[in-house]
C-alpha positions in Angstrom: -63.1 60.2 -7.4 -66.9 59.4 -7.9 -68.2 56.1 -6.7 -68.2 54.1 -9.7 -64.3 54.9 -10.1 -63.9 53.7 -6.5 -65.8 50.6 -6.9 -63.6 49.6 -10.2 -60.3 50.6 -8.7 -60.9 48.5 -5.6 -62.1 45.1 -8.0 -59.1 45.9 -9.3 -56.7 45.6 -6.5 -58.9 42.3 -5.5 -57.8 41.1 -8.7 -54.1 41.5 -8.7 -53.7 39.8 -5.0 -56.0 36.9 -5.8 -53.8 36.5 -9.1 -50.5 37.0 -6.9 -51.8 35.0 -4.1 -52.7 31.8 -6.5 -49.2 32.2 -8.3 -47.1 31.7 -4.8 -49.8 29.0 -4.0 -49.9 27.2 -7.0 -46.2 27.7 -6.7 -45.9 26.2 -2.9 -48.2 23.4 -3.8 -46.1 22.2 -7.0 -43.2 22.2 -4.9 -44.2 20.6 -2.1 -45.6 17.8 -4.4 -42.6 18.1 -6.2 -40.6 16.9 -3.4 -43.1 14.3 -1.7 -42.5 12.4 -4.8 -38.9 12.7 -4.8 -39.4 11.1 -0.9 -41.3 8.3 -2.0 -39.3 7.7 -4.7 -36.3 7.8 -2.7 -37.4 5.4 -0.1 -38.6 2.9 -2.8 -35.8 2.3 -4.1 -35.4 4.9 -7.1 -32.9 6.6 -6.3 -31.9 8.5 -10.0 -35.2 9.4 -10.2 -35.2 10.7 -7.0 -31.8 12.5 -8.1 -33.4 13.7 -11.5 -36.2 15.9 -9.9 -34.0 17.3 -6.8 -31.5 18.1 -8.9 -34.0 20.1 -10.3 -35.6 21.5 -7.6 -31.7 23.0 -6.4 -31.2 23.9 -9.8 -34.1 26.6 -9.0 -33.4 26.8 -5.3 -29.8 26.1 -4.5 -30.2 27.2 -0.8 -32.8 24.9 -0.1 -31.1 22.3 2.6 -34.1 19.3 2.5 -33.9 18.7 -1.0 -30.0 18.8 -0.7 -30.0 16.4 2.3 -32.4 14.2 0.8 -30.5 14.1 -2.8 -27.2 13.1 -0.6 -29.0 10.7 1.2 -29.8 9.0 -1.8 -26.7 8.8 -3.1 -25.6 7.0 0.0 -28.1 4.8 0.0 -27.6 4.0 -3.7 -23.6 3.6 -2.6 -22.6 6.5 -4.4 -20.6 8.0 -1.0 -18.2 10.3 -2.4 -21.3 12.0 -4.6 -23.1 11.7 -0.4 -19.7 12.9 1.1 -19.6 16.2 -1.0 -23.2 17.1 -0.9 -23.2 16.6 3.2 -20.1 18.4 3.3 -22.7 21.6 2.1 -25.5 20.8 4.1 -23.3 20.6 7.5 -21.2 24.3 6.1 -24.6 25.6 6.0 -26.0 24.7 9.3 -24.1 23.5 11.7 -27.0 23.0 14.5 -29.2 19.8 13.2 -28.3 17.1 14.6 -29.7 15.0 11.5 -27.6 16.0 9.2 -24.5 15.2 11.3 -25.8 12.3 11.7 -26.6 11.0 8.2 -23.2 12.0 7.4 -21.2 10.4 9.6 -23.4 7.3 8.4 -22.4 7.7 5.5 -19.0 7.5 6.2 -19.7 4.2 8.3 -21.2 2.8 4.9 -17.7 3.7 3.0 -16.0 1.9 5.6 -14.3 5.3 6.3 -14.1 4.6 10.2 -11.4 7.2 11.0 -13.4 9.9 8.8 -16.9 9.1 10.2 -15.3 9.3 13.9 -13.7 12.7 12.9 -16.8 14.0 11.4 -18.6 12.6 14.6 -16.5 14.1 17.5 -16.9 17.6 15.2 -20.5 17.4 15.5 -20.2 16.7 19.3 -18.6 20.1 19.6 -22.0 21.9 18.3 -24.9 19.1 19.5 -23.2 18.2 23.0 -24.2 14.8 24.2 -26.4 13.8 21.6 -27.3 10.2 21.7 -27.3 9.0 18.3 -24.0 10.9 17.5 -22.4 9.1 20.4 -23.7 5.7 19.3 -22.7 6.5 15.8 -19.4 7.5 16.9 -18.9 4.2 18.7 -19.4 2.6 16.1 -16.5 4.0 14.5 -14.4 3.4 16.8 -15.1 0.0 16.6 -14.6 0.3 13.1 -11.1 1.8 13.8 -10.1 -0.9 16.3 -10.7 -3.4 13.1 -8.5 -1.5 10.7 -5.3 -3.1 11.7 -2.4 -1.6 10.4 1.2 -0.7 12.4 4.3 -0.5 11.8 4.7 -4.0 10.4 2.3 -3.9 8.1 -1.0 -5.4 9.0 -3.8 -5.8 7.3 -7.6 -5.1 7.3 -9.7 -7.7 9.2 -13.4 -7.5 8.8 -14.9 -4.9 10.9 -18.0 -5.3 13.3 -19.6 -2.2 11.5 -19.9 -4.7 8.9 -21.0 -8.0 10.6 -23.5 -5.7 12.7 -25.1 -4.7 9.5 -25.3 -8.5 7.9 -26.9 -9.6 11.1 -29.1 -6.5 11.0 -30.1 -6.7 6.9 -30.8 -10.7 7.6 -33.5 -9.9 10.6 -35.2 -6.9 8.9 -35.7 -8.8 5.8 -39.0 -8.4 4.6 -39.8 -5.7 7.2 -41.7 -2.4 6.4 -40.2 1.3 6.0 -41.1 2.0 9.4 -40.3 -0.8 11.1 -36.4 0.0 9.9 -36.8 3.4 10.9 -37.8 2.8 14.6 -34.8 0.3 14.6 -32.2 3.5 14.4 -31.4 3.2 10.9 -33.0 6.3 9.1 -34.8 4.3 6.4 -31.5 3.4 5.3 -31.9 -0.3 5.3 -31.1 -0.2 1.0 -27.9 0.9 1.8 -26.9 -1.4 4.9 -27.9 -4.5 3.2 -25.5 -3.2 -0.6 -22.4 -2.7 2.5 -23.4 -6.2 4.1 -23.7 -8.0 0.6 -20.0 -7.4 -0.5 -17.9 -9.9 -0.1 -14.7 -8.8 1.4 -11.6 -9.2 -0.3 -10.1 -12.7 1.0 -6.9 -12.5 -0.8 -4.1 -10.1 -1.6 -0.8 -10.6 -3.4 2.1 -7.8 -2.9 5.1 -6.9 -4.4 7.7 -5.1 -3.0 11.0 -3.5 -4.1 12.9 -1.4 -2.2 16.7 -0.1 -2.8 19.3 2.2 -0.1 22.3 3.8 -0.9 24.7 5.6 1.3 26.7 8.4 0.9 30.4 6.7 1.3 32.2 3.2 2.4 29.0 0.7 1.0 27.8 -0.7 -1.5 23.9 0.0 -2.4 21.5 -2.7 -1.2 18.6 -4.0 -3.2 15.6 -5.9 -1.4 12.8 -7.3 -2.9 9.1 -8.8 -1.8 6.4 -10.8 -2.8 3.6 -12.1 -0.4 0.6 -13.6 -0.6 -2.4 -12.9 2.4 -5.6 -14.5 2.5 -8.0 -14.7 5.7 -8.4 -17.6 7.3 -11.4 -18.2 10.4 -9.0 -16.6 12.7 -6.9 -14.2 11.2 -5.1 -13.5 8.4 -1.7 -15.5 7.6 0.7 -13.8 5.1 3.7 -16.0 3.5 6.2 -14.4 2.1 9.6 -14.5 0.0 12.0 -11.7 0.6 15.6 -11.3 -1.4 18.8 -9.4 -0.6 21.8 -7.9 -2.2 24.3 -6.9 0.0 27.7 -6.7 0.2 27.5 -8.2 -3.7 25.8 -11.5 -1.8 22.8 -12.5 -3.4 19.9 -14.5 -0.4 16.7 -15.1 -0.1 14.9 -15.4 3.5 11.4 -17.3 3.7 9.0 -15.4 6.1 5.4 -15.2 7.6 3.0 -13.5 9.3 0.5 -14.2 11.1 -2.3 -11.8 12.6 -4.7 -14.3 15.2 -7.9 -12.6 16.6 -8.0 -13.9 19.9 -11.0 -12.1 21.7 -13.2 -9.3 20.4 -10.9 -6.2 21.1 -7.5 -8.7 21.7 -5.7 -9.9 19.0 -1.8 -11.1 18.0 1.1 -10.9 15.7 3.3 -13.3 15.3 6.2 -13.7 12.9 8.9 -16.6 11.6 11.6 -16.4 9.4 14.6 -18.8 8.0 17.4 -18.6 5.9 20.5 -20.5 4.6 21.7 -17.0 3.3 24.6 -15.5 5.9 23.0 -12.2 4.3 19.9 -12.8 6.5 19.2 -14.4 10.1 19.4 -18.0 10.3 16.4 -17.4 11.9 13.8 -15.1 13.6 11.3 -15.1 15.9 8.5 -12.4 16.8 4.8 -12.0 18.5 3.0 -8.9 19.9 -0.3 -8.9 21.6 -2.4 -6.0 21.4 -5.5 -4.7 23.5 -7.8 -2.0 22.3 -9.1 0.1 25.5 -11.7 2.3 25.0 -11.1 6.2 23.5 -9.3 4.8 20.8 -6.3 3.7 22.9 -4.1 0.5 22.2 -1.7 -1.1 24.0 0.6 -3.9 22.5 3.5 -6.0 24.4 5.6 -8.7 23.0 9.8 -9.6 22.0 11.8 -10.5 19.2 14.5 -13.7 18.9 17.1 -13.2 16.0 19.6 -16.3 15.6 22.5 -15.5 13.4 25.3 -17.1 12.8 27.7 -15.9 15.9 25.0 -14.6 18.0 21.4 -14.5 19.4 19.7 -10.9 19.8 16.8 -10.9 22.1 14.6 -7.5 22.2 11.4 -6.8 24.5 9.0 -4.7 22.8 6.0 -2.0 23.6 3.9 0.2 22.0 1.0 2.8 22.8 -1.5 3.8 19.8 -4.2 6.4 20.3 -6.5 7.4 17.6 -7.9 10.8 17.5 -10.2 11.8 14.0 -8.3 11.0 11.6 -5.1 10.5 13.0 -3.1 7.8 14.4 -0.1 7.8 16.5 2.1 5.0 17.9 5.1 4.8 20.2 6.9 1.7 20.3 10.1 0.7 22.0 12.8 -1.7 21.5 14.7 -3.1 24.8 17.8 -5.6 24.5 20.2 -7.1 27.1 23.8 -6.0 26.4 26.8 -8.0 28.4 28.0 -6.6 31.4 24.2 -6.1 32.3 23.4 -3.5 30.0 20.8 -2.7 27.9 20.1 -1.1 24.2 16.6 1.6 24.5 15.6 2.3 20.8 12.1 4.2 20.0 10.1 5.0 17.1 7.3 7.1 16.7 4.6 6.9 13.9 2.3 9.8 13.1 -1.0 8.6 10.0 -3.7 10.8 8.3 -6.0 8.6 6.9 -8.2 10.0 4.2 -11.2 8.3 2.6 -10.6 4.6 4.5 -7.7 2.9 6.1 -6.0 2.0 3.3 -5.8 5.6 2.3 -3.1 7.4 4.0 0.1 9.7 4.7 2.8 9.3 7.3 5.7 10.1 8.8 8.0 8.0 11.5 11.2 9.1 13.1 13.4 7.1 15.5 16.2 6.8 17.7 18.3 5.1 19.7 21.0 1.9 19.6 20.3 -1.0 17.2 22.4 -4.6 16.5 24.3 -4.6 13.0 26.3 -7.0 12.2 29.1 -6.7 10.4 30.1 -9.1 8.4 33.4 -10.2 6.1 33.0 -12.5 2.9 35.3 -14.1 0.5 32.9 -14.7 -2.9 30.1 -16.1 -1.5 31.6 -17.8 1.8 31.1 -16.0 5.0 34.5 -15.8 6.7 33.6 -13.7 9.8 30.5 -11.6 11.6 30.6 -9.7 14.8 27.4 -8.1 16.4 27.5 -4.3 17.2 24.8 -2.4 19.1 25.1 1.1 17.1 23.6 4.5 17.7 20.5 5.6 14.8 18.6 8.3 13.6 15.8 7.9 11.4 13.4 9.4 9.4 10.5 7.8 6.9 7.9 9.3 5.0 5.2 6.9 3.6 1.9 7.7 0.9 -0.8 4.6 0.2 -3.6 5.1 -1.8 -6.4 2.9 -4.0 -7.4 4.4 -6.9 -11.1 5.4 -7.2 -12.0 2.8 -10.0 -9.6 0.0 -8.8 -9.1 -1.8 -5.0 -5.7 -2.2 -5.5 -3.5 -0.9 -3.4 -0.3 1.6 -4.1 2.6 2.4 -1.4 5.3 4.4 -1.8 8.2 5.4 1.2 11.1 7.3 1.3 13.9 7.4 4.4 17.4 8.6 5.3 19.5 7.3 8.6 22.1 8.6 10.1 24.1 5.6 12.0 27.5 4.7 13.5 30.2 2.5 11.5 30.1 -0.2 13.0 34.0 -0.6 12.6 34.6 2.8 13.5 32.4 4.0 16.2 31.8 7.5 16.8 32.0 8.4 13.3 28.1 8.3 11.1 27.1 7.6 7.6 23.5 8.2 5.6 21.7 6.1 4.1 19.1 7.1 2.0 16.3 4.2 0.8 13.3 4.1 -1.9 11.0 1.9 -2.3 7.1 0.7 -4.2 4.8 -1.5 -3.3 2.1 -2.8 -4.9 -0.9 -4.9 -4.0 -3.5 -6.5 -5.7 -6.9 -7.8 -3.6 -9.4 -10.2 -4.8 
């Protein structure tokens, strides 16, 4: 090869990798433009356009974890958490290491008002970052969150959680703040978002409607009860009247009842319930109250009694519970205690077992008890009452229960299904079943 051959074939070669080189550079510098914009657009506000040119950027590169995690950001930010939830879901599948990403998921969750997810996805992050600060405060937050979400086995109701009222006091003083400013505060450049979850009103009232039937496999007839209430929140708690009706025994009654759910301190709050009736179907009255204590690790500890006047005889129980959160979960053990004669005493337990899924009033359960419970038996000519005698009788039960809210609508759905297993009270030693239905529905506003 002569050296005018040599000379071309080399300017040759020069060629090629400048052309190469300037492709991947040109390339690297479109992108990286590409994606400064979708920052800046993202942090002023405008979010789809934000989401129009990530979306295109993982259209190209779908592995590409920064443009993912800033395209679920903004859909957090923007309120759009279930579109957040299933792109962070992804990133974290992906890389399991950064503490970020935990971190602006579990947020995210927070935002939702998904307290029991966000404290699930925080203790799993815990396992890979150990100790990390911000996923410890984050995760303390949920558990506030969850101490808020008050819901047992009587049916309570959401209160407004300090998540929230954190993030109203927090919007109100960053008001008129810079980017920066927020971000040194601890809240990512997220201040959009906190101030769209601190804006919406809570729901203040909620009217229910219950119906609920059980039949039994021999001796009885099937019993039909029936619900409505009405809950709003008042400055210390939320108060729920209610009008309940029976059919038993072909004995139509209706009992007036309320609730009442008292916050007394920041982690201590009450129940307390009253009933009457001129129906011998029901009590002639009733009396109940529990006060509850949230300890630290999700624990909660409730103690409190029950007064039932009928029209023979008083029944007086002592009652106790233990609650423990853990993820997603809840579990509660609660006991029932009454003084027999002769100085004994009736011991019934129940335990309840939740999976909450998106928030706490989405969720599946399961309770099961045991143990001796009063039933009165009862003899009636037409509508007249001729006698009633108090038994304390030996129970099994079981109950399943499903709530959801639709995606589109806050109102609330509940459906539950038992059977029990209990002695007649007229023949003891021997057992029925019962089986029992029932649907609720609630609508907040």
């Amino acid at each position: 090869m002569n050296r005018s051959t040599k000379l071309t074939f080399l300017l040759f070669c020069l060629c090629c990798l400048a052309s190469t080189w300037a492709q991947y550079a040109d390339v690297s510098f479109e992108d990286g433009e590409l994606f400064k914009e979708a920052y800046d657009l993202a942090y002023e506000g405008k979010h789809k356009s934000a989401n129009k040119l990530l979306s295109q950027k993982l259209t190209k590169e779908r592995e590409n974890l920064e443009a993912r995690f800033l395209l679920a950001r903004t859909y957090s930010w923007s309120g759009e958490f279930e579109k957040a939830r299933q792109e962070f879901n992804v990133i974290i599948s992906k890389e399991k290491n950064k503490s970020d990403y935990w971190a602006a998921a579990v947020k995210n969750e927070l935002y939702a008002k998904s307290y029991s997810v966000a404290l699930g996805l925080a203790n799993k992050a815990l396992i890979y970052i150990v100790d990390d600060k911000e996923l410890l405060r984050l995760k303390k937050l949920a558990l506030e969150g969850i101490a808020n979400i008050q819901y047992s086995t009587q049916g309570w109701h959401n209160t407004d959680s300090e998540v929230s009222k954190k993030n109203e006091r927090k919007a109100k003083r960053k008001k008129g703040k810079s980017k920066e400013t927020a971000e040194l505060e601890g809240t990512d450049g997220q201040k959009d978002a906190q101030d769209k979850v601190a804006e919406k009103e809570p729901e203040k009232h909620r009217v229910g409607i219950r119906n609920a039937f059980t039949v039994f496999n021999e001796r009885f007839d099937p019993i039909v009860f029936s619900s409505l209430s009405y809950g709003y929140k008042t400055k210390i708690g939320r108060l729920i009247p209610k009008i309940n009706y029976n059919n038993r025994n072909g004995v139509h009654g209706l009992q007036y009842d309320i609730d009442f759910y008292p916050k007394i301190f920041k982690k201590v709050y009450a129940y307390l319930n009253y009933g009457y009736s001129n129906s011998p179907i029901f009590p002639k009255q009733k009396f109940g109250g529990d006060m509850y204590w949230n300890l630290p690790k999700g624990i909660e500890l409730s103690g409190g009694g029950r007064y039932i006047k009928t029209a023979s005889r008083n029944v007086t129980a002592i009652t106790n519970s233990l609650g423990y959160y853990k993820g997603n979960y809840y579990f509660s053990l609660r006991s029932f205690v009454s003084p027999r004669d002769n100085n004994l005493w009736n011991v019934s337990g129940n335990l309840l077992v939740r999976k909450y899924l998106r928030d706490g009033e989405n969720f599946v359960g399961v309770s099961g008890g045991v143990g001796f419970t009063p039933e009165l038996q009862q003899v009636f000519s037409g509508q007249t009452l001729l006698a009633e005698t108090l038994f304390f009788v030996g129970s099994q039960r079981l109950n399943f229960e499903y709530q959801f809210t639709p995606k589109k609508s806050p109102n609330i759905y509940r459906a539950n299904i038992g059977v029990r297993r209990q002695e007649i009270a007229s023949n003891l030693g021997n057992y029925f079943w019962a089986f029992s239905a029932g649907l609720t529905y609630q609508v907040k506003f």
